[in-house]
VOGU-3710 file (C-alpha; in Angstrom, 3 decimals, decimal comma):
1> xxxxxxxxxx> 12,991/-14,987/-16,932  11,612/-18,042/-18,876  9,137/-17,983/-21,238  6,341/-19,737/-18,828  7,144/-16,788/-16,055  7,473/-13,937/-19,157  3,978/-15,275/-19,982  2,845/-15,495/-16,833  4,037/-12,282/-16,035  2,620/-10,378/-18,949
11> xxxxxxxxxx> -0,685/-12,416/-18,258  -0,670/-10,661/-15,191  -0,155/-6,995/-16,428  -2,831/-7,705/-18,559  -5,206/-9,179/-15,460  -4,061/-5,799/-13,784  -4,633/-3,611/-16,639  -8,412/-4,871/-16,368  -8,832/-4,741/-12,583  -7,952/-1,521/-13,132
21> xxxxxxxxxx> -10,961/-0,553/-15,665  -13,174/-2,481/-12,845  -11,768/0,139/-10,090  -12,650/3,311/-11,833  -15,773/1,574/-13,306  -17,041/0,619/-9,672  -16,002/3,905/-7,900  -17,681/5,675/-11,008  -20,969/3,793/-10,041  -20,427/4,159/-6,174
31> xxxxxxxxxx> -20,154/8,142/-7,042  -23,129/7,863/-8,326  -25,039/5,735/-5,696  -23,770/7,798/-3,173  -24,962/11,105/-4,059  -28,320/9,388/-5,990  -29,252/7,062/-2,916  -28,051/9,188/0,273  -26,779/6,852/3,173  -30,280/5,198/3,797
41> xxxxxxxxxx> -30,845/3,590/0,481  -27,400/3,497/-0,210  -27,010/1,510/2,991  -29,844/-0,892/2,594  -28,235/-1,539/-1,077  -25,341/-2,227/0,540  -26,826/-4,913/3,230  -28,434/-6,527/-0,124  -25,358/-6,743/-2,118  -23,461/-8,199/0,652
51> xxxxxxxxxx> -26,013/-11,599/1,152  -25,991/-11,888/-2,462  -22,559/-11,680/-2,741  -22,340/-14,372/-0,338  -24,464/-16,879/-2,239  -22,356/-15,767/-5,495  -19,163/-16,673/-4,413  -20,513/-20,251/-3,006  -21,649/-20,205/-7,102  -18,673/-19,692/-8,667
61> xxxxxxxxxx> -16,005/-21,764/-6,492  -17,432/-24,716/-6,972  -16,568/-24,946/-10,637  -14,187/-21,514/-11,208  -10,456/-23,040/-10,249  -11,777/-26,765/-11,490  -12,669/-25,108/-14,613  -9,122/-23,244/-14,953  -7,766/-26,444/-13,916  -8,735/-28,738/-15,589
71> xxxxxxxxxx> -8,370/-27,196/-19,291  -5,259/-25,996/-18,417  -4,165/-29,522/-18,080  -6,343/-30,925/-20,796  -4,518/-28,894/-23,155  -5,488/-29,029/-27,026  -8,196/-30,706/-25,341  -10,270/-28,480/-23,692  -13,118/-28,369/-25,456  -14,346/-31,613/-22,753
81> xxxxxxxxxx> -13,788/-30,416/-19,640  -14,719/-26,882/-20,480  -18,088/-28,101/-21,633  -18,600/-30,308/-18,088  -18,014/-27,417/-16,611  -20,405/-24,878/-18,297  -23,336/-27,868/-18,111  -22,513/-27,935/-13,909  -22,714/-24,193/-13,665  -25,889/-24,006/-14,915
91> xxxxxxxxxx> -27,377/-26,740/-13,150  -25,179/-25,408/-10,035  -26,466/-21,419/-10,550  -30,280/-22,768/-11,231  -30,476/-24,351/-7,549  -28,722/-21,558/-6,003  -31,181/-18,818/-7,565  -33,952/-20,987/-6,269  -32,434/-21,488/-2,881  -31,998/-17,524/-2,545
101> xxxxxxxxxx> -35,242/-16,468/-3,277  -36,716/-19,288/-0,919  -34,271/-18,246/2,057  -34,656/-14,418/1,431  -37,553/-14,094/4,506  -35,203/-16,015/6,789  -31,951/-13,824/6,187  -34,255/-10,644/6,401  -35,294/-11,974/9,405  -32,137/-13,204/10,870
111> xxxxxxxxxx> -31,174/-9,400/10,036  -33,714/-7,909/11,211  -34,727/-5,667/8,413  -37,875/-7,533/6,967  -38,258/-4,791/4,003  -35,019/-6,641/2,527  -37,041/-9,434/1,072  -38,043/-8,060/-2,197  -34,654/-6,919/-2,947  -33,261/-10,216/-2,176
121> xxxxxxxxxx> -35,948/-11,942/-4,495  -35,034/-10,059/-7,088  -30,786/-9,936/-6,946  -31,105/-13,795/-6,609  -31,562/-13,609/-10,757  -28,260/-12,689/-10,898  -27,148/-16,323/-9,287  -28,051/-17,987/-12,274  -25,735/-15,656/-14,419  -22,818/-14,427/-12,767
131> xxxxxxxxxx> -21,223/-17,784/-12,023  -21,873/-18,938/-15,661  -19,834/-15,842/-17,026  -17,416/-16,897/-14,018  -16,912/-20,099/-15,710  -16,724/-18,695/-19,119  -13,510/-16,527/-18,187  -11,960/-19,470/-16,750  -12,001/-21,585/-19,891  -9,798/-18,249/-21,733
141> xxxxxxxxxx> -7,779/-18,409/-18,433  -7,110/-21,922/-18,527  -5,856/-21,538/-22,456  -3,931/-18,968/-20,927  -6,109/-16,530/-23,097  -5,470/-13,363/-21,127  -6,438/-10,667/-23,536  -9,517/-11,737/-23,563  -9,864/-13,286/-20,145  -8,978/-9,400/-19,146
151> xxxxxxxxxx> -11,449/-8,229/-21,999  -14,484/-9,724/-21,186  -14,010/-9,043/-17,218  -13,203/-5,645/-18,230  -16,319/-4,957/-20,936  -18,598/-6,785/-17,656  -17,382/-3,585/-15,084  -18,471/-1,476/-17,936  -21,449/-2,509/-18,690  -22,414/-3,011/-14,959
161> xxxxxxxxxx> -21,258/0,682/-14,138  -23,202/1,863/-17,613  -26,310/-0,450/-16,723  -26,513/0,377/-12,868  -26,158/4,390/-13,352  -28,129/4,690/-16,325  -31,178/2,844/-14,337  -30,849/4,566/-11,138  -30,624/8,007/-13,256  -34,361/6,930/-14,569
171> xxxxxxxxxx> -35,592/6,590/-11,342  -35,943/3,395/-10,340  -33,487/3,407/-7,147  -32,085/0,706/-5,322  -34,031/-1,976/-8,130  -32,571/-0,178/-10,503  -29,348/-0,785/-9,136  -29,972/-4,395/-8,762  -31,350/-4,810/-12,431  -28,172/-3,201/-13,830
181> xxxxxxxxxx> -26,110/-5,588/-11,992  -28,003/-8,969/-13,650  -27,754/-7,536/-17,102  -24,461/-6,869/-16,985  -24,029/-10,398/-15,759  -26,041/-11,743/-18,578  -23,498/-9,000/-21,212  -20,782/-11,075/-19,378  -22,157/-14,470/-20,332  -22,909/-12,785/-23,893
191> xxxxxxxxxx> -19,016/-11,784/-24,557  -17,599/-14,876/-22,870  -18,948/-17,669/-24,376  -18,616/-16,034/-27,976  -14,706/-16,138/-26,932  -14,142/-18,907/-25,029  -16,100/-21,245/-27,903  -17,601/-23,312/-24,621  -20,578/-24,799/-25,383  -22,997/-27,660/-23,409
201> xxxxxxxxxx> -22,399/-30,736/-25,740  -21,430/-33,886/-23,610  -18,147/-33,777/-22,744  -15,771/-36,795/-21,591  -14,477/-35,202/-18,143  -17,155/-36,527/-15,702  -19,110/-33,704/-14,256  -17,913/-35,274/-10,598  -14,761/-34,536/-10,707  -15,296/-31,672/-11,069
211> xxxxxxxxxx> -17,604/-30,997/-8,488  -15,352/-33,463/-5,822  -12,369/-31,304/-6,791  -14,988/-27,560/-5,978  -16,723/-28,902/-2,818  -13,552/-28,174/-0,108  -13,393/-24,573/-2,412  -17,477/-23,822/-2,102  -16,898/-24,331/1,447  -13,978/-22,106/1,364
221> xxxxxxxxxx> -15,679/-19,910/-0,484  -19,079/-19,880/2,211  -16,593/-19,518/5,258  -14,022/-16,575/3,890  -17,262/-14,792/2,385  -19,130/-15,126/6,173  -16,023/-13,438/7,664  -15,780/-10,447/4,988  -19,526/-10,187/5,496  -20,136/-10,339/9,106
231> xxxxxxxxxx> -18,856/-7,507/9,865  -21,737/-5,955/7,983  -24,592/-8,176/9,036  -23,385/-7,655/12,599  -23,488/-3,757/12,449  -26,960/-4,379/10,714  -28,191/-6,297/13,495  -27,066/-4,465/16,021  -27,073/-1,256/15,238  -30,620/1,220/14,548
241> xxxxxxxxxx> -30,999/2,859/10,866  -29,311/2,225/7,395  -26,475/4,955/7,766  -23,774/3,306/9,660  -24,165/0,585/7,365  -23,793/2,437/4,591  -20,624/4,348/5,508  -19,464/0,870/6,570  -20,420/-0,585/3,488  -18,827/2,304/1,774
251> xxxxxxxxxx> -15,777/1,261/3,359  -15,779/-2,308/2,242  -16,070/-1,212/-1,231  -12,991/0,876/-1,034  -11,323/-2,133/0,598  -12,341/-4,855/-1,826  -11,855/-2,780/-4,895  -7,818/-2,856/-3,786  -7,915/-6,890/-2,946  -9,291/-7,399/-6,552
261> xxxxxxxxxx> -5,887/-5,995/-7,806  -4,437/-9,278/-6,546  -6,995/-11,299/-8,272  -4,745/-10,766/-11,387  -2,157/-12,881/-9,733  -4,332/-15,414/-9,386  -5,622/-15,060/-12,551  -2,659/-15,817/-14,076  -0,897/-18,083/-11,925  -2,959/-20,216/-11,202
271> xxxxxxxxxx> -2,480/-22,199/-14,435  0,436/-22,025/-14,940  1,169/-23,079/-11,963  -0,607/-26,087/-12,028  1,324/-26,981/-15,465  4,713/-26,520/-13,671  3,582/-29,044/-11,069  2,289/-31,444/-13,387  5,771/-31,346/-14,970  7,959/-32,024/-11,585
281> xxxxxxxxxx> 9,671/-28,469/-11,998  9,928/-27,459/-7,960  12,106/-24,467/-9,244  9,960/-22,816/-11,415  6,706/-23,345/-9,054  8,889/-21,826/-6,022  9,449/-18,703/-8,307  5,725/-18,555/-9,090  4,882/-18,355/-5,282  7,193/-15,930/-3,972
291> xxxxxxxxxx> 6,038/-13,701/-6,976  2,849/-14,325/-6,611  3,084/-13,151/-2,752  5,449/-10,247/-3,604  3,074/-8,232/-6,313  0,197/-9,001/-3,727  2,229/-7,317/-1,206  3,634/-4,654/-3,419  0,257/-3,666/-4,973  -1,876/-3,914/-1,694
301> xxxxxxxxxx> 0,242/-1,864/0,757  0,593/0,833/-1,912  -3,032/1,001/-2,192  -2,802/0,946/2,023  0,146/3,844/2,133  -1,224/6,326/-0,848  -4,806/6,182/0,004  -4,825/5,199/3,473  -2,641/8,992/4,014  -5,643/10,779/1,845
311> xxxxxxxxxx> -8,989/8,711/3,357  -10,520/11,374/5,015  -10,070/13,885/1,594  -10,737/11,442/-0,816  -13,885/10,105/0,745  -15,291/13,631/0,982  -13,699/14,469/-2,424  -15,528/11,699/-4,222  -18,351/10,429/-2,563  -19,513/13,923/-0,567
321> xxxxxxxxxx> -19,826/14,810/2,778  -22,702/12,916/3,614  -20,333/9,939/3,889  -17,550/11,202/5,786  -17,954/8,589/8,364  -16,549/5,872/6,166  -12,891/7,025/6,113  -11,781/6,210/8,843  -13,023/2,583/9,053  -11,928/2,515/5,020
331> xxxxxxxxxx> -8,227/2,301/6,990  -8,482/-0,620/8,874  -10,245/-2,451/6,176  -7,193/-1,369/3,620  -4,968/-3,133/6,479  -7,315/-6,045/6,130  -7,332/-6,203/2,383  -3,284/-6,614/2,611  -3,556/-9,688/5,204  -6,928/-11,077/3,135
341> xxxxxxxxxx> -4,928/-10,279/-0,258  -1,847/-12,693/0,933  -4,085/-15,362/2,292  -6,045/-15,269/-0,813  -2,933/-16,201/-3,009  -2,151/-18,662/-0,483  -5,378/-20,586/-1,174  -4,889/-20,293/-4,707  -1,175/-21,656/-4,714  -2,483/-24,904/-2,264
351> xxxxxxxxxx> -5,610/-25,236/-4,311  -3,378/-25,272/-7,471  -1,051/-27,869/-5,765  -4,096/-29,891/-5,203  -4,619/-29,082/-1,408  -8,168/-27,652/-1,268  -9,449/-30,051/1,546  -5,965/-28,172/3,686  -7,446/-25,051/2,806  -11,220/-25,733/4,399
361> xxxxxxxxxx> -9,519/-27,641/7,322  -7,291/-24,295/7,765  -9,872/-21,878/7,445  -12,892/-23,451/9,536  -12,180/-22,877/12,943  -11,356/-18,962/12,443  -15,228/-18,410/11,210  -16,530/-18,969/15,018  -13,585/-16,306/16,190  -14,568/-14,044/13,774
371> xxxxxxxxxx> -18,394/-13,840/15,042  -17,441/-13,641/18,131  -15,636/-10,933/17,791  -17,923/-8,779/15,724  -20,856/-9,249/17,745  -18,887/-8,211/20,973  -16,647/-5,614/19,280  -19,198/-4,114/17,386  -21,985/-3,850/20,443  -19,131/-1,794/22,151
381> xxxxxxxxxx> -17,103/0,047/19,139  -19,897/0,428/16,739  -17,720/0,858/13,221  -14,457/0,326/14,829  -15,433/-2,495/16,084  -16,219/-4,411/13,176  -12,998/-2,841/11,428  -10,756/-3,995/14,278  -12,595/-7,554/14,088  -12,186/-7,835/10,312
391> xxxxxxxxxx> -8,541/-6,758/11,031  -7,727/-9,430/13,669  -9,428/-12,125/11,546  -7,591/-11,349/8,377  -4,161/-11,443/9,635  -4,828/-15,314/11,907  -6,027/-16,183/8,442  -3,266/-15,085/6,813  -0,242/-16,395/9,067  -1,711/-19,701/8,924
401> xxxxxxxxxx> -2,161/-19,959/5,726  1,056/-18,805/4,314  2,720/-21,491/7,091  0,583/-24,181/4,804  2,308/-22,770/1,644  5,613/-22,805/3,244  4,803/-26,522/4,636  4,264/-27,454/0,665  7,094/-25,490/-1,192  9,215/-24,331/1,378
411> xxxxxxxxxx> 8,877/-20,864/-0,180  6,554/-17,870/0,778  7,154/-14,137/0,689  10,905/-12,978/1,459  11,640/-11,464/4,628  13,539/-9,172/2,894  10,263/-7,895/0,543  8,269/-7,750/3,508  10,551/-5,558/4,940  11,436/-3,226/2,409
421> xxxxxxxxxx> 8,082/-3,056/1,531  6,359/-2,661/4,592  9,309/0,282/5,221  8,169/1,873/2,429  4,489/2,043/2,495  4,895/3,458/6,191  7,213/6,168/5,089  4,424/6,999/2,421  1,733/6,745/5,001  3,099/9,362/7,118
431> xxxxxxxxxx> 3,790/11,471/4,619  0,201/11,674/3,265  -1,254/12,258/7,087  1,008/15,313/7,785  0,132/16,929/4,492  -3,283/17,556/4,710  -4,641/18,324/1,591  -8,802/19,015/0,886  -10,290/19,383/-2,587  -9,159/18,260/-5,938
441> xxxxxxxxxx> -5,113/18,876/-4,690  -5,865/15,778/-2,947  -5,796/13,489/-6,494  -2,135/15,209/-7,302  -0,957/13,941/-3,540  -1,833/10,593/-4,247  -0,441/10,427/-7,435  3,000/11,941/-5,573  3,104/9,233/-3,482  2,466/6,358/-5,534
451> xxxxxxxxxx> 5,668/7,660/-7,427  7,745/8,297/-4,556  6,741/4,870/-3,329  7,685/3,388/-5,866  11,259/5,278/-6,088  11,998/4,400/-2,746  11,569/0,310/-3,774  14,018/1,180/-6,338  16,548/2,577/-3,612  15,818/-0,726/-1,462
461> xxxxxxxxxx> 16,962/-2,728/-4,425  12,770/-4,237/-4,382  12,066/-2,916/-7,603  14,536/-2,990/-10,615  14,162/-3,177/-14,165  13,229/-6,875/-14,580  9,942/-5,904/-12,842  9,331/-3,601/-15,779  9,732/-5,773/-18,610  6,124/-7,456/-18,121
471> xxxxxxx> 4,711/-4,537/-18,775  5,431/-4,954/-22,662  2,896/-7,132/-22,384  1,936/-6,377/-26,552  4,582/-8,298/-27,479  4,695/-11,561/-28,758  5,001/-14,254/-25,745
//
């Protein structure tokens, strides 16, 4: 291992380490909701978070993997393109919070829950501050600052799970919810931009190209967000009362907590990548991608094997009774978050090679499948529906997308990983469905199996000790 893929490596242990603190940080607050809110309010939250969500992720791609990009290749430089970039983000996150509070009758409307207004006027605050910190972190990442790229996302999941419980607990409900969530957006900003040292002086990157290089990955951004979401929006449409969305909506948090794991790939790779490109070294950007894919694919169908064999205890376990209903659409969303895991690292990797136009061309024509499919899956399967729509969407997406990556490098995921590690996680999963196991014996199963999953890697020859020597990551890179 050379010292770009040690650091690399390491960077992403570290980009693991604080996806972690963001899992139990999110599932502490979700415990919370749960039992505080009760499925109606914690369903309407749900159907709020997910259009906001939507506008935040059109926020932060147009300037998140220019930002990482462009310092990373700027080099002792950065200061310039780093401030271009914070100056567009907050010209960028201005028009969007104005834009979301303006079109907040319209998507209540086009939902058909008209009492969602308010709650979309207020969350559109946070538009204006989330993709700011957003662009903050990417400056560290794009100086390849991971300890505190990983610090300041993990002190933001703390503060939000701190902030959002702490408000509910006084009583003020679902706003409560929503207020935590912009001020631990604006603690993000806070902690960021006292490490990154970005500021707003003019810098000599034109803002343009900046924004040329975001605008194929904002509409990315709009068209993978509108497939993860319509699943939602079509079981809130279509369906009477707040409760199937919020054990769906449960669900999708379960999901997406297990495809942010991957996001410390990305995290990491992404610039380094792009500096073994802009050297010519095809050897060491082939090893990036097919590690890249393989920890996606590792990490994900753990999270699919160990909890997907416990979903019915856990859910009950942790968030109560009341939401029973969620586990066993959770499953087929964990069998989503694989395929949406690999096609996210995909789009990174093309993005990084300078492909983002590909990308959008790829990814258009599966948004029109996708609707279709909810809206006549869902009318007849209710929850199912939308899980088994999600599903099918997630793996065209993923198939053609990893053909792009194999078009560019002529490198992808191994047959032989796939293999081994699909093998494994299914052993695993049938294990954990014939051993039933209620109550707080439940946690002990899961741990059990993430071992044994991991031993049986070892005896496929997937997992040796080269793939523990990242995890030093304290020591000098």
């Amino acid at each position: 291992m050379n010292n770009g893929e040690r650091s690399t490596a390491r960077g992403t242990v570290k980009l693991t380490i604080a996806q972690v603190v963001m899992v139990v940080c999110g599932v502490a607050a979700h415990i919370y909701l749960t039992r505080a809110l009760q499925p109606k309010l914690y369903g309407l939250l749900a159907v709020v978070t997910s259009v906001i969500v939507w506008w935040e992720a059109i926020g932060e791609a147009l300037v998140r993997n220019a930002t990482t990009r462009f310092v990373a290749e700027a080099g002792e430089r950065w200061q310039s393109p780093a401030s271009t970039a914070v100056r567009t983000t907050l010209a960028w996150g201005t028009m969007l919070m104005i834009l979301g509070i303006l079109t907040a009758p319209l998507v209540s409307q086009a939902l058909g829950r008209p009492e969602l207004t308010p709650y979309l006027w207020l969350f559109s605050i946070d538009l204006a501050f989330f993709p700011l910190f957003i662009t903050l972190a990417e400056v560290l990442a794009g100086r390849r600052m991971y300890t505190r790229y990983a610090g300041s996302w993990a002190l933001y999941w703390l503060a939000k799970a701190t902030l959002v419980i702490g408000l509910v607990a006084l009583g003020l409900s679902v706003r409560g919810a929503i207020i935590g969530s912009i001020l631990a957006s604006v603690a993000g900003v806070t902690v960021a931009g006292l490490w990154s040292g970005a500021g707003v002086k003019q810098g000599a990157l034109p803002a343009r190209r900046l924004v040329l290089f975001g605008l194929p990955l904002t509409g990315i951004a709009l068209l993978r967000r509108t497939v993860q979401n319509m699943d939602l929006w079509a079981i809130t449409r279509l369906l009477t009362g707040y409760n199937r969305a919020a054990y769906y909506g449960l669900a999708q948090y379960i999901s997406r907590a297990i495809l942010m794991l991957p996001l410390a790939v990305s995290g990491a790779v992404f610039p380094t990548l792009t500096q073994a490109l802009r050297r010519g070294d095809q050897s060491a950007c082939r090893e990036l991608v097919h590690q890249s894919f393989r920890f996606a694919l590792v990490i994900t169908v753990a999270a699919l094997a160990v909890l997907g064999g416990s979903m019915h205890e856990l859910v009950v376990l942790i968030f109560g009774t009341g939401f029973a209903g969620a586990s066993t659409v959770a499953v087929y969303l964990l069998v989503a978050a694989v395929l949406f895991a690999l096609e996210f690292i995909a789009n990174q990797i093309l993005v990084a090679a300078g492909k983002p136009g590909l990308c959008l061309a790829a990814f258009a024509p599966v948004v029109p499948v996708n609707i279709v499919l909810n809206y006549w899956l869902v009318s007849r399967y209710e929850m199912l529906g939308a899980g088994l729509a999600t599903t099918i969407t997630a793996a065209i997406v993923a198939v053609v997308m990893m053909a792009l990556v194999w078009r560019e490098f002529r490198c992808t995921l191994s047959p032989l990983t796939a293999l081994r590690t699909l093998l494994a996680g299914a052993l695993i999963y049938a294990i954990g469905i014939h051993i039933p196991t209620p109550g707080w014996p439940v946690l002990l199963k899961c741990l059990a199996l993430a071992l044994l999953y991991g031993l049986v890697l070892m005896a496929e020859g997937e997992l040796d000790k080269s793939d523990l020597a990242p995890l030093l990551f304290w020591r000098r890179e």
